[in-house]
NUVEX-962915 format. One record per atom (N, C-alpha, C): y negated, x, z. Coordinates in steps of 0.05 Angstrom, whole numbers, plus 5000, padded with zeros to 4 digits. Each point is the difference from the previous one (the first is absolute). Layout:
YXZ ...
***
This chain:
502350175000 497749835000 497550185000 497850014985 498150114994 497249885010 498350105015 497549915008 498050124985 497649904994 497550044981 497850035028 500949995029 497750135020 500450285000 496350085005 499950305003 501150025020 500449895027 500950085022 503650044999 500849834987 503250024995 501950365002 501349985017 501550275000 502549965001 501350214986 502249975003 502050095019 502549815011 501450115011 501950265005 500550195020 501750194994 503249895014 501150124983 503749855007 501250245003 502250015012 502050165002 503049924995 500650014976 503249984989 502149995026 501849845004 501349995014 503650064987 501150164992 501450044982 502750045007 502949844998 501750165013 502550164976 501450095008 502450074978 503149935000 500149904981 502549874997 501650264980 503049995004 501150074988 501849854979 499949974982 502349934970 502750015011 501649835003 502950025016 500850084974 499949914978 502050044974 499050374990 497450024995 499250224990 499450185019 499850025018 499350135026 497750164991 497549794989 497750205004 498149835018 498850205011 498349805020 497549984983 498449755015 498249904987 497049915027 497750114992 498849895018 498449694996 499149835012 499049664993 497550045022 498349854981 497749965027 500949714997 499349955029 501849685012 496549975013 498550115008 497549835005 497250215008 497649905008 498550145000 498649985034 498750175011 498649985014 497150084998 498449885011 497050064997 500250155019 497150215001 498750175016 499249905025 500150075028 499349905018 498350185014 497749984993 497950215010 500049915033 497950375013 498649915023 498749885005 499149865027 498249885003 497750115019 496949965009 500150145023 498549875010 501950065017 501349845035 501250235015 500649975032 500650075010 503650104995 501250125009 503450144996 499949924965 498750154980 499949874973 502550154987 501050275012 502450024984 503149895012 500649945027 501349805008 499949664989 497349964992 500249704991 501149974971 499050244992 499649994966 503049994997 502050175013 502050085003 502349724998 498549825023 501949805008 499449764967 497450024989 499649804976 501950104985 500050214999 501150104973 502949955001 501550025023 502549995004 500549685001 498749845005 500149614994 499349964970 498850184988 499449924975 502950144989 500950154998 502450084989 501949865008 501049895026 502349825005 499349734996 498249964990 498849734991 501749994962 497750234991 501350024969 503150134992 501050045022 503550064995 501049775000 499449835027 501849724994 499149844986 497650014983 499749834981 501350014975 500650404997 501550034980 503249934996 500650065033 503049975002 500649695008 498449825006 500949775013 502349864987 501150034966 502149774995 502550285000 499450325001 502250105012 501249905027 498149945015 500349955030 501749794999 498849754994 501249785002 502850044987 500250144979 503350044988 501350105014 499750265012 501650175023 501749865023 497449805006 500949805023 501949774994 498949854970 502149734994 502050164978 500750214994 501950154978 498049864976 502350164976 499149864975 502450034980 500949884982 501950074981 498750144972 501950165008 499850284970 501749914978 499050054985 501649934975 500650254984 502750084993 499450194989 501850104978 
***
């Protein structure tokens, strides 16, 4: 999505990427499965303790958003077809 304000900036992300291996070909492969934004300082008081604790809710926030229908499969199984 593209904005036409001078003020508009853009976000910085950090790839969240993991690696799978090819069972048939055995080459591994890396996937980005999601992104995280930048979670700057703020200033305030204990600012690298706080910054610390955002940043770590913003990451376990955007994992289970990425993993949530692995989750749910893990827990109720799933049939493979193969």
């Amino acid at each position: 999505m593209f904005c036409c304000s001078p003020l508009a900036t853009a976000h910085k992300l950090y790839p969240i990427r993991i690696r799978f291996v090819n069972i048939v070909t055995k080459e591994p492969q890396w996937v980005t499965v999601a992104y995280v934004s930048v979670v700057k300082k703020l200033n305030e008081s204990a600012t690298d303790e706080r910054a610390k604790l955002r940043r770590s809710a913003v990451l376990q926030r955007v994992l289970y958003v990425a993993f949530r229908s692995v989750i749910n499969a893990s827990h109720s199984g799933v049939t493979v077809y193969t």
